[in-house]
Biopython code that builds the backbone (N, CA, C, O; Angstrom):
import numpy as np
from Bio.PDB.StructureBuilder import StructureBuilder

atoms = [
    (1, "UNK", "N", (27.898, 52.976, -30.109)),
    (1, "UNK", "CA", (28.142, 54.394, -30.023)),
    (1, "UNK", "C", (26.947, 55.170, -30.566)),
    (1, "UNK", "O", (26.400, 54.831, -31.615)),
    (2, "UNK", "N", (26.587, 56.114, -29.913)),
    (2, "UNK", "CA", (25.544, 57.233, -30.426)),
    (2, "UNK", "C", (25.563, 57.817, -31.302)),
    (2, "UNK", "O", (26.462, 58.634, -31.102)),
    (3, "UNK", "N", (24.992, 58.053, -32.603)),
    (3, "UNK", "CA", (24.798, 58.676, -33.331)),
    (3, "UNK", "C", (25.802, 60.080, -33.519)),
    (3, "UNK", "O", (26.595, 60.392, -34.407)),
    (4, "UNK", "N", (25.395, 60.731, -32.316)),
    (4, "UNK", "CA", (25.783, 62.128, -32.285)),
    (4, "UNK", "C", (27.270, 62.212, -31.415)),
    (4, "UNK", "O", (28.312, 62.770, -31.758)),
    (5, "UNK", "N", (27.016, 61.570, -30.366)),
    (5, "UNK", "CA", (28.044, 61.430, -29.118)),
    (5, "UNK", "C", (29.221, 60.235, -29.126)),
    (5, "UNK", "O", (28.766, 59.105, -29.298)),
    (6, "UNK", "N", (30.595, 60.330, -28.972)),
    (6, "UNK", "CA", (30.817, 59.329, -28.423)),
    (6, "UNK", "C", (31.363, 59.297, -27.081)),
    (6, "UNK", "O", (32.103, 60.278, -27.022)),
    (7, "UNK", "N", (31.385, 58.709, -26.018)),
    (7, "UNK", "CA", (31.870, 58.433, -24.679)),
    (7, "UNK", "C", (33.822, 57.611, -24.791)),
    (7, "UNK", "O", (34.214, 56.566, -25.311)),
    (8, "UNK", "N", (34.419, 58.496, -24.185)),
    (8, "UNK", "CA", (35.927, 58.401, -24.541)),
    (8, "UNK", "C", (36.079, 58.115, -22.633)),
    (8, "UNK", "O", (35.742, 58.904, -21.750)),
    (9, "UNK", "N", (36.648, 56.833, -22.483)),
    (9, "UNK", "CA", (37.412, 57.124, -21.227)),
    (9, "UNK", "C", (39.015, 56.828, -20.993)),
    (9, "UNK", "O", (39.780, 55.907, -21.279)),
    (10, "UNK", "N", (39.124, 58.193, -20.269)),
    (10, "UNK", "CA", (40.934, 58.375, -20.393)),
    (10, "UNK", "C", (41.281, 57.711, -19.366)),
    (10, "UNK", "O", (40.329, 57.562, -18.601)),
    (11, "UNK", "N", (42.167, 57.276, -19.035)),
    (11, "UNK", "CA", (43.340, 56.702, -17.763)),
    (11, "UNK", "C", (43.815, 58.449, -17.126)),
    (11, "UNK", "O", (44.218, 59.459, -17.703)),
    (12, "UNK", "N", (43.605, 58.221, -16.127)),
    (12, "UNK", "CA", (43.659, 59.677, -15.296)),
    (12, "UNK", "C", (44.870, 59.365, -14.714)),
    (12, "UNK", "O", (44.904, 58.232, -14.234)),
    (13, "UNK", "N", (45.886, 60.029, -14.609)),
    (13, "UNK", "CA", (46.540, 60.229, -12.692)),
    (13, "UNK", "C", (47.661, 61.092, -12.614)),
    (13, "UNK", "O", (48.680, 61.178, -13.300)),
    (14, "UNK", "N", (47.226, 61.739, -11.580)),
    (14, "UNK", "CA", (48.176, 63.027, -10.931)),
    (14, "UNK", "C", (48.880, 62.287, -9.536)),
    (14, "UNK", "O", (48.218, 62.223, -8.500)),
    (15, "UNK", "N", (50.047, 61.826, -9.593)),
    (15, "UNK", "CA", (50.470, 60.981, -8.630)),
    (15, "UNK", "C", (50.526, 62.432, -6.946)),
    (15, "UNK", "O", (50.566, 62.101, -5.761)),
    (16, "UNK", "N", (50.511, 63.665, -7.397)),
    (16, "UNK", "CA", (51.102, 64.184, -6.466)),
    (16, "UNK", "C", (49.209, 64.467, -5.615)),
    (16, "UNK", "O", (49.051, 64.802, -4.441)),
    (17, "UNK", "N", (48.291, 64.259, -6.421)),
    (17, "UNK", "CA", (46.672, 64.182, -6.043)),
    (17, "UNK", "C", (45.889, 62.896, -5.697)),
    (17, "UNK", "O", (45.046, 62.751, -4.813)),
    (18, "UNK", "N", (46.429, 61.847, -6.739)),
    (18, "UNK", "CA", (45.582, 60.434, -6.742)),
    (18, "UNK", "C", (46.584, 59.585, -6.287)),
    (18, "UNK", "O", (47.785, 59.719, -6.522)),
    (19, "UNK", "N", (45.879, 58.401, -5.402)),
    (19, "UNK", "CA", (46.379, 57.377, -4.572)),
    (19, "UNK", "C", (46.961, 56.447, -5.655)),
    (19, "UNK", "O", (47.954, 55.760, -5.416)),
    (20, "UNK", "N", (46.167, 56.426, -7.170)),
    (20, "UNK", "CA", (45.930, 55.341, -8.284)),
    (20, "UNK", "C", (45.493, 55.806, -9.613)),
    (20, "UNK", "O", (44.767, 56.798, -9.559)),
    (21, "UNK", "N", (45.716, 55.404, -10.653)),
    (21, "UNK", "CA", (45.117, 55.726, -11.875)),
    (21, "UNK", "C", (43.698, 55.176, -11.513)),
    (21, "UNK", "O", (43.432, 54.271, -10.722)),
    (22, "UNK", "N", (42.542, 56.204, -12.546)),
    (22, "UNK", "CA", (41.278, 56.132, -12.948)),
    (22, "UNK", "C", (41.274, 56.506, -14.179)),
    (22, "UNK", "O", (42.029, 57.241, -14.816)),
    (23, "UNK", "N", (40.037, 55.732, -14.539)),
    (23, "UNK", "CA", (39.361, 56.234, -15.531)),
    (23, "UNK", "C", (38.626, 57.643, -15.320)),
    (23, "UNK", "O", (38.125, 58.038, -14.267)),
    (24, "UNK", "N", (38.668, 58.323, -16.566)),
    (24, "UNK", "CA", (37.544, 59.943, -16.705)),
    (24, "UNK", "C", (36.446, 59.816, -17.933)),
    (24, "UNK", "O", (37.007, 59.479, -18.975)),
    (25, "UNK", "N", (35.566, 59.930, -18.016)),
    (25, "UNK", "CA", (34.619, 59.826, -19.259)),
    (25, "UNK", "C", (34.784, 61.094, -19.691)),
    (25, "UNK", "O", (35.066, 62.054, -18.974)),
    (26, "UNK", "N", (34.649, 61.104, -20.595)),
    (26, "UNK", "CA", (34.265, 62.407, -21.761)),
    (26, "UNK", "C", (33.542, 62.141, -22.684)),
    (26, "UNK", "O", (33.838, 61.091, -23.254)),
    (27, "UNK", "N", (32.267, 62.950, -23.270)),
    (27, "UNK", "CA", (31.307, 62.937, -24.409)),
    (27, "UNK", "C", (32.160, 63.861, -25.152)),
    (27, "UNK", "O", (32.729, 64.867, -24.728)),
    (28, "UNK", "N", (32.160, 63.390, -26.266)),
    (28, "UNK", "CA", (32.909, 64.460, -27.805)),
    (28, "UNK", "C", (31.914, 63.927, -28.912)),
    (28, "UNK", "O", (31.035, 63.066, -28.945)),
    (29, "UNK", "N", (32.360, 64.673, -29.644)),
    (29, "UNK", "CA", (31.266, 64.766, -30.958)),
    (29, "UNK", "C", (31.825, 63.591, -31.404)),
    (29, "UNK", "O", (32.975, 63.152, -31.383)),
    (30, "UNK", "N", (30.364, 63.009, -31.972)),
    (30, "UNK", "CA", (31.134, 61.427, -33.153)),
    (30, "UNK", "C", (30.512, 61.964, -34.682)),
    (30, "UNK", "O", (29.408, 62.432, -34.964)),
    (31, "UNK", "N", (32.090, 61.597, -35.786)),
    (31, "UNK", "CA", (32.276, 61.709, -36.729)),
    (31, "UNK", "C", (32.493, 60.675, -37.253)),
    (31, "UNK", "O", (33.424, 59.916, -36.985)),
    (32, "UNK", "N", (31.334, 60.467, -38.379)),
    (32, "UNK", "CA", (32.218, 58.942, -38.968)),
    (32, "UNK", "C", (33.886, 58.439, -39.185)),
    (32, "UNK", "O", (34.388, 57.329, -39.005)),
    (33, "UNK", "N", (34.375, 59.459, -39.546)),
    (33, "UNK", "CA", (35.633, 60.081, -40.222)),
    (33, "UNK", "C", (36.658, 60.463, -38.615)),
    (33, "UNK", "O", (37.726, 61.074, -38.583)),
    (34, "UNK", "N", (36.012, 59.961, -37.610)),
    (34, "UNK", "CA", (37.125, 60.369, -36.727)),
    (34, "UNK", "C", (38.010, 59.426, -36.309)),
    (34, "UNK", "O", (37.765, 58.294, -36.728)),
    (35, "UNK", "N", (39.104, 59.563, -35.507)),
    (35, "UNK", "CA", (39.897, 58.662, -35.525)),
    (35, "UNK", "C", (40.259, 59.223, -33.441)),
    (35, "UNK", "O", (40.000, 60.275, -32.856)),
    (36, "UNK", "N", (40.827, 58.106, -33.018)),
    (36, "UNK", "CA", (40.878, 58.510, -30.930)),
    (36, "UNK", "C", (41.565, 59.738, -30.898)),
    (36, "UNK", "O", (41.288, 60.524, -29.992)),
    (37, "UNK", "N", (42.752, 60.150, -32.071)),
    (37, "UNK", "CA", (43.429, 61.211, -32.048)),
    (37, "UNK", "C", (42.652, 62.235, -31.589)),
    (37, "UNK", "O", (42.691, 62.803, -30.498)),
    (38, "UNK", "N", (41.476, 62.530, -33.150)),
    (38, "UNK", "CA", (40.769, 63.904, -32.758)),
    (38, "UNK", "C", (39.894, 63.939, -31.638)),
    (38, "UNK", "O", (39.483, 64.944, -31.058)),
    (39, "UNK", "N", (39.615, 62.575, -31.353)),
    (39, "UNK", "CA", (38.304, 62.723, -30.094)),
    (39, "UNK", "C", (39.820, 63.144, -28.827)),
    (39, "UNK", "O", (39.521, 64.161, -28.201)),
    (40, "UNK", "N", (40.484, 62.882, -28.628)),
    (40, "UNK", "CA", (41.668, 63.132, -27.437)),
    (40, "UNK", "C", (42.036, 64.849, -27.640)),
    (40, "UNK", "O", (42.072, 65.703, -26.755)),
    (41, "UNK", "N", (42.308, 65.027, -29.222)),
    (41, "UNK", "CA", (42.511, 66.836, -29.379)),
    (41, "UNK", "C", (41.449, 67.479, -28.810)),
    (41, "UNK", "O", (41.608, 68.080, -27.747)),
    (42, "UNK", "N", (40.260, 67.437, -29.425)),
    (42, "UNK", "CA", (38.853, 67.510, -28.739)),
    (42, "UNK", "C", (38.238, 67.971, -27.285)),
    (42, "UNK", "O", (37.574, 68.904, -26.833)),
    (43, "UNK", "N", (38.898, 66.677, -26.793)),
    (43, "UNK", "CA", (39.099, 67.041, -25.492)),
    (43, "UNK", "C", (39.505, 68.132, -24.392)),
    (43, "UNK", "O", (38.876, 68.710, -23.506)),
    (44, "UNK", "N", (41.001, 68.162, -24.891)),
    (44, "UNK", "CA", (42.096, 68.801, -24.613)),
    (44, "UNK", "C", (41.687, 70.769, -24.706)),
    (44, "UNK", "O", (41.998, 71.691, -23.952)),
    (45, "UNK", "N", (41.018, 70.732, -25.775)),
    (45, "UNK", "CA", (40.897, 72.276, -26.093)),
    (45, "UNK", "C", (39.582, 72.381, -26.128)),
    (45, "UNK", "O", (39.217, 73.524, -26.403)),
    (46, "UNK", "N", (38.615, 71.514, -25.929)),
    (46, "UNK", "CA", (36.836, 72.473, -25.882)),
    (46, "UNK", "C", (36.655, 71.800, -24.335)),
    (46, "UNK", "O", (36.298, 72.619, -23.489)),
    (47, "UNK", "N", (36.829, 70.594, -23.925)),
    (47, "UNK", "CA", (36.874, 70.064, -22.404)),
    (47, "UNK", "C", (37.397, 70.655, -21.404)),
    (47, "UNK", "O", (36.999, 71.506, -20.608)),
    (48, "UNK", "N", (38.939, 69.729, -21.645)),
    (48, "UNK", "CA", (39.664, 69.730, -20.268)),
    (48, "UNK", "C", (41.753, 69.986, -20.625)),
    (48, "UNK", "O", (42.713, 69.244, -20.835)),
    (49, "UNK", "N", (41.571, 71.067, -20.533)),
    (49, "UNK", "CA", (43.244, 71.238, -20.494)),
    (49, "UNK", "C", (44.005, 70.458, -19.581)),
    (49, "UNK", "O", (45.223, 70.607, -19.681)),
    (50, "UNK", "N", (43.732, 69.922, -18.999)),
    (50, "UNK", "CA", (44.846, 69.515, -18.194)),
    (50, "UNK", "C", (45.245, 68.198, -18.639)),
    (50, "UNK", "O", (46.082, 67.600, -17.963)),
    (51, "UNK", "N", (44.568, 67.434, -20.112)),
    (51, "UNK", "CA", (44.869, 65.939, -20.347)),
    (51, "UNK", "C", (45.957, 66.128, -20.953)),
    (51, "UNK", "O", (46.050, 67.106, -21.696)),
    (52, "UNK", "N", (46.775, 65.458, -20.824)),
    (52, "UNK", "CA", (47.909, 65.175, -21.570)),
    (52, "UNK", "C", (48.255, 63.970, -22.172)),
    (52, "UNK", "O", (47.937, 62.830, -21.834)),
    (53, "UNK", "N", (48.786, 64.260, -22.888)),
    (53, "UNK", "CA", (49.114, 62.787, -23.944)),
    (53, "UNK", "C", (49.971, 63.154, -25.151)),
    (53, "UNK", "O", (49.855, 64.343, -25.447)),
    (54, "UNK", "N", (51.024, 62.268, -26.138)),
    (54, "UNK", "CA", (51.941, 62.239, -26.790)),
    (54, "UNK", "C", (51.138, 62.173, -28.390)),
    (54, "UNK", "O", (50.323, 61.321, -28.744)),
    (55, "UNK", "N", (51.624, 63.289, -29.162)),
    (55, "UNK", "CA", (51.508, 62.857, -30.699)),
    (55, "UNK", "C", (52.179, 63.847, -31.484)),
    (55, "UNK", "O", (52.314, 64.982, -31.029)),
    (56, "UNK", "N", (52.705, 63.472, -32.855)),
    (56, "UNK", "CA", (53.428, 63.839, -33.203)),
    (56, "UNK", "C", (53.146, 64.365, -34.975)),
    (56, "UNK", "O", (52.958, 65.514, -35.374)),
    (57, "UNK", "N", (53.197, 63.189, -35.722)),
    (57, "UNK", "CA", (53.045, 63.133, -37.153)),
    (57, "UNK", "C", (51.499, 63.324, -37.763)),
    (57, "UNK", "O", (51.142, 64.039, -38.699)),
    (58, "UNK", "N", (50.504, 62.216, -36.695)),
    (58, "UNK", "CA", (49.148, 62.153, -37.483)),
    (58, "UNK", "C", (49.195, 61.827, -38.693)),
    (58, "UNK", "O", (48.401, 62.040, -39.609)),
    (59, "UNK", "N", (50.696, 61.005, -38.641)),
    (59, "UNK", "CA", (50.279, 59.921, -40.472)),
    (59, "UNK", "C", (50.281, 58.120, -40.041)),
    (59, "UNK", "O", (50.257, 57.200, -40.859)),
    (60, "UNK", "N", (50.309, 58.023, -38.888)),
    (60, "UNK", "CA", (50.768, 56.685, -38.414)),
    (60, "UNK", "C", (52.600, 55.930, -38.849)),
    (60, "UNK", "O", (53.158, 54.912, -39.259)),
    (61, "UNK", "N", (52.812, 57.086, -38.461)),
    (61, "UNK", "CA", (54.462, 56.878, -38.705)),
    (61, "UNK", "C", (55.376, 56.803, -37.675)),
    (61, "UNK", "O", (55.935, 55.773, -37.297)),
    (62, "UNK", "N", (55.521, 57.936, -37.221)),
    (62, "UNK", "CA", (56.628, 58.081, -36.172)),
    (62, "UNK", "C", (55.809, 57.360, -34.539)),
    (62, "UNK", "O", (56.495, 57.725, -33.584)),
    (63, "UNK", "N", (54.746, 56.600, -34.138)),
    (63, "UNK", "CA", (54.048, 55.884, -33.081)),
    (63, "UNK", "C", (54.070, 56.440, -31.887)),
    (63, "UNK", "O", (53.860, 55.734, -30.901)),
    (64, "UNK", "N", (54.391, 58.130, -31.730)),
    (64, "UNK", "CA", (54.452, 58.534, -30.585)),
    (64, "UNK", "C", (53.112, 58.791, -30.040)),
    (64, "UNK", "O", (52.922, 59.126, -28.871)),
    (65, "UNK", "N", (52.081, 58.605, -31.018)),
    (65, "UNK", "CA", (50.318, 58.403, -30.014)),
    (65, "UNK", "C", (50.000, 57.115, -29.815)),
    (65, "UNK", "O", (48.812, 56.985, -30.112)),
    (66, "UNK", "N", (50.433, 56.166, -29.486)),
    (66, "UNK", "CA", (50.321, 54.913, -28.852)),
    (66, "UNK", "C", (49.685, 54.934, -27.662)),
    (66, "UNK", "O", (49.962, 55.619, -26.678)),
    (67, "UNK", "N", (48.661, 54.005, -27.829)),
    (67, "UNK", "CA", (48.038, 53.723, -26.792)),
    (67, "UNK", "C", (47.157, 52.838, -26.631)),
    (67, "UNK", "O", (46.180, 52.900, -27.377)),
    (68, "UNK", "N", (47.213, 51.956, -25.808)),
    (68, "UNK", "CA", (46.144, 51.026, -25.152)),
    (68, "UNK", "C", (44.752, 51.327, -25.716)),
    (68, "UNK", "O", (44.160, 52.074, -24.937)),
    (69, "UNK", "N", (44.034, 51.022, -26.767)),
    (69, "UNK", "CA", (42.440, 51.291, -26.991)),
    (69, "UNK", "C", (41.732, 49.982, -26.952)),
    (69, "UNK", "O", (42.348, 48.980, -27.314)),
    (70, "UNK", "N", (40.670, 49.906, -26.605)),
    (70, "UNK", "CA", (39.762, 48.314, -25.992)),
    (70, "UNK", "C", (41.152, 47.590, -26.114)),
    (70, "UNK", "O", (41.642, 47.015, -27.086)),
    (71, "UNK", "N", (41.628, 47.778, -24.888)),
    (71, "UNK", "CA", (42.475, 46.619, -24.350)),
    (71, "UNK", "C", (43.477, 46.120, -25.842)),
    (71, "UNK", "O", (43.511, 44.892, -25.925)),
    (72, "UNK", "N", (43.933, 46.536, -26.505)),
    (72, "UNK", "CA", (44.978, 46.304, -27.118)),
    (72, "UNK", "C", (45.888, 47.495, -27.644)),
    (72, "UNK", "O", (45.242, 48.509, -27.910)),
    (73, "UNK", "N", (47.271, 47.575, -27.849)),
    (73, "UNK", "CA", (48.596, 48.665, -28.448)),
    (73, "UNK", "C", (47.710, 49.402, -29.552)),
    (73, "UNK", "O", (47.214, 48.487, -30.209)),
    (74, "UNK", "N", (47.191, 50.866, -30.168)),
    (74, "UNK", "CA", (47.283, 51.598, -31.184)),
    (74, "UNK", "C", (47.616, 52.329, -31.465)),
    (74, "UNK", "O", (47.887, 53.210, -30.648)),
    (75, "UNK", "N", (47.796, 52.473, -32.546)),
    (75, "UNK", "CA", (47.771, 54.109, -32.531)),
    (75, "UNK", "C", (46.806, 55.224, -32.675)),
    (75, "UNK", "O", (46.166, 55.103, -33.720)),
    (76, "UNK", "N", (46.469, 56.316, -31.948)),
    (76, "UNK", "CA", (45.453, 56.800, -31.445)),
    (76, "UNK", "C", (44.738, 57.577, -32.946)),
    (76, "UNK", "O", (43.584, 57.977, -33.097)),
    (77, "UNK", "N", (46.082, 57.607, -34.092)),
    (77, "UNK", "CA", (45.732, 58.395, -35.217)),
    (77, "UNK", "C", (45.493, 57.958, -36.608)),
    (77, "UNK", "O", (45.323, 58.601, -37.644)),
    (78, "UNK", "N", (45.532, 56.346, -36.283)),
    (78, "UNK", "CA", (45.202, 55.581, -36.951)),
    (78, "UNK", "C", (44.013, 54.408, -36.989)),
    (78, "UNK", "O", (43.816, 53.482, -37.777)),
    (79, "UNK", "N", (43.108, 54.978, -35.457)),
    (79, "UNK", "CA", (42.227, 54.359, -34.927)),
    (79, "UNK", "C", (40.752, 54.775, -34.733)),
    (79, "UNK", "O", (40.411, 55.471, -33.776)),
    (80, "UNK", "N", (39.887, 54.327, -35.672)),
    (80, "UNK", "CA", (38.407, 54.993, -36.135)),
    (80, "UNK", "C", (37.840, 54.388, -34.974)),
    (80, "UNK", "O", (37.854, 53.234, -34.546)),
    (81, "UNK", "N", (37.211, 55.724, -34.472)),
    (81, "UNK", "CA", (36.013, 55.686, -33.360)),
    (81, "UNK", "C", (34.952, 54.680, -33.958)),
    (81, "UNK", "O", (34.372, 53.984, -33.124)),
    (82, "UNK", "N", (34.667, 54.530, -35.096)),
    (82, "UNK", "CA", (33.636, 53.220, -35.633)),
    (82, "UNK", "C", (33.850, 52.337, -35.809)),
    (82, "UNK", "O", (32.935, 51.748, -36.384)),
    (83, "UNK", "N", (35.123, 51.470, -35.519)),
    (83, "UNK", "CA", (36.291, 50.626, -35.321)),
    (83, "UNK", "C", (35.910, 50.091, -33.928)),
    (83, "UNK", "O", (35.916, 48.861, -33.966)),
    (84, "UNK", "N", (35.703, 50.390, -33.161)),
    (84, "UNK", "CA", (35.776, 50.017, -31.843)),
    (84, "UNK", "C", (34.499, 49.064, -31.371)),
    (84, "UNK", "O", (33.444, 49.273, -31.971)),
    (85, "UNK", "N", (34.502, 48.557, -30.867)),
    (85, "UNK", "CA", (34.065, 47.596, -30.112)),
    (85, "UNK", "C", (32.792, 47.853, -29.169)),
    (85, "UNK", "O", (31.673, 47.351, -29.060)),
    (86, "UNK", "N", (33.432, 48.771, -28.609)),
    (86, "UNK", "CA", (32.664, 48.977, -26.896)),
    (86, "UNK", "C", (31.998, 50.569, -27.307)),
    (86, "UNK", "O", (32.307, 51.471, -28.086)),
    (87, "UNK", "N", (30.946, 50.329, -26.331)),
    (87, "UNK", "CA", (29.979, 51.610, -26.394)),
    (87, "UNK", "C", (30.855, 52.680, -25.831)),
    (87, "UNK", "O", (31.001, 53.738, -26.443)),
    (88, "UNK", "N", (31.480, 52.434, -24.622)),
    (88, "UNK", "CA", (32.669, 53.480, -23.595)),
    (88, "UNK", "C", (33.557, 53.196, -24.052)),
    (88, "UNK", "O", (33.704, 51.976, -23.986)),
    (89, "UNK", "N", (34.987, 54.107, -24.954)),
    (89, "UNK", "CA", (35.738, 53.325, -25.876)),
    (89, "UNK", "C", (37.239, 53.216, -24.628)),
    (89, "UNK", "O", (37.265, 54.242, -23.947)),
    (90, "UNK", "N", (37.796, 52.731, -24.450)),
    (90, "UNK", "CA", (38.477, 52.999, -23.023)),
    (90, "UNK", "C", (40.406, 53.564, -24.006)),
    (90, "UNK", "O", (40.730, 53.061, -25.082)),
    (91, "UNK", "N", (41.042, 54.315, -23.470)),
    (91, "UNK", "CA", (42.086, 54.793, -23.724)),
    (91, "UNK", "C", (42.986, 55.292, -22.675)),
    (91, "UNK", "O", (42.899, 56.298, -21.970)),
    (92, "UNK", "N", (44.184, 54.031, -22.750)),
    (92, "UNK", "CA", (45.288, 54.297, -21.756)),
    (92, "UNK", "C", (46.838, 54.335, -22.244)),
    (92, "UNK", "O", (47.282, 54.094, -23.366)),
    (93, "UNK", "N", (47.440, 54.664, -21.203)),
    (93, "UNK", "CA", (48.745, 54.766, -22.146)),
    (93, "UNK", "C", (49.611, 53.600, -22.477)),
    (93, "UNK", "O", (49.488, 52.719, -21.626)),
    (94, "UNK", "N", (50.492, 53.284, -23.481)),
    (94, "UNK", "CA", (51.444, 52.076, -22.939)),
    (94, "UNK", "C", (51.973, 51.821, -21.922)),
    (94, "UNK", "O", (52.191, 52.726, -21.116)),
    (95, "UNK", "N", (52.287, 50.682, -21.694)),
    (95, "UNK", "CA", (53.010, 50.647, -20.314)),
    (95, "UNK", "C", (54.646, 51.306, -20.223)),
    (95, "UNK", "O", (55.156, 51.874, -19.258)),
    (96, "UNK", "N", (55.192, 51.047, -21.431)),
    (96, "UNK", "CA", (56.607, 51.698, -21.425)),
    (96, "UNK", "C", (56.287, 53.182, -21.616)),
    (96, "UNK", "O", (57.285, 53.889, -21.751)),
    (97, "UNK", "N", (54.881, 53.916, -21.662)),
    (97, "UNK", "CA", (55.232, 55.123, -21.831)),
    (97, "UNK", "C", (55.169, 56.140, -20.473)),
    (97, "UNK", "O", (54.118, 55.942, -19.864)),
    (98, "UNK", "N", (56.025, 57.182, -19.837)),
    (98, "UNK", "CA", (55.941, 57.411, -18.549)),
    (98, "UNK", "C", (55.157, 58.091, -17.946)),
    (98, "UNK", "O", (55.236, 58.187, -16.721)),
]
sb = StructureBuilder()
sb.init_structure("model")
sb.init_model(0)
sb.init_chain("A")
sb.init_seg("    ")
for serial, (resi, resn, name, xyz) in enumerate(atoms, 1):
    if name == "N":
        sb.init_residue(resn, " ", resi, " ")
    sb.init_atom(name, np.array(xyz, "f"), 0.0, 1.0, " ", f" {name:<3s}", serial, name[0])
structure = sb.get_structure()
């Protein structure tokens, strides 16, 4: 991950627009101190309004920001962007979530 930047890709899909889910990239600011939550808030209000996604507490309690990050279950608010693995950090939803 870049210094300054990190690269977030969401699981996209508007069933009544897309044939299939995709991936979307997004650059957001990287904070040592951040966690997928704020890079996803981030998003949402200086990006792109139209992402949607579930959260609730932001103490890692009640698990309603769950989500798929490098290919395994997290929680999105308990999960440091400097934690991760991959340069493109990938973020999808659970499968039980609708």
């Amino acid at each position: 991950m870049s210094q300054d930047l990190a690269t977030i890709r969401v699981t996209r899909y508007r069933p009544e627009k897309d044939s299939k889910p995709y991936f979307q990239e997004y650059k957001v600011p990287y904070r040592q101190d951040m966690v997928v939550l704020d890079a996803l808030n981030y998003i949402k209000t200086e990006i792109d309004g139209s992402l949607t996604y579930r959260w609730s507490c932001r103490m890692g309690v009640c698990g309603s920001c769950g989500a798929n990050i490098d290919g395994e279950p997290k929680l999105t608010c308990a999960s440091f962007l400097h934690d991760s693995k991959v340069e493109q950090l990938p973020s999808s939803p659970w499968p039980t979530s609708p």
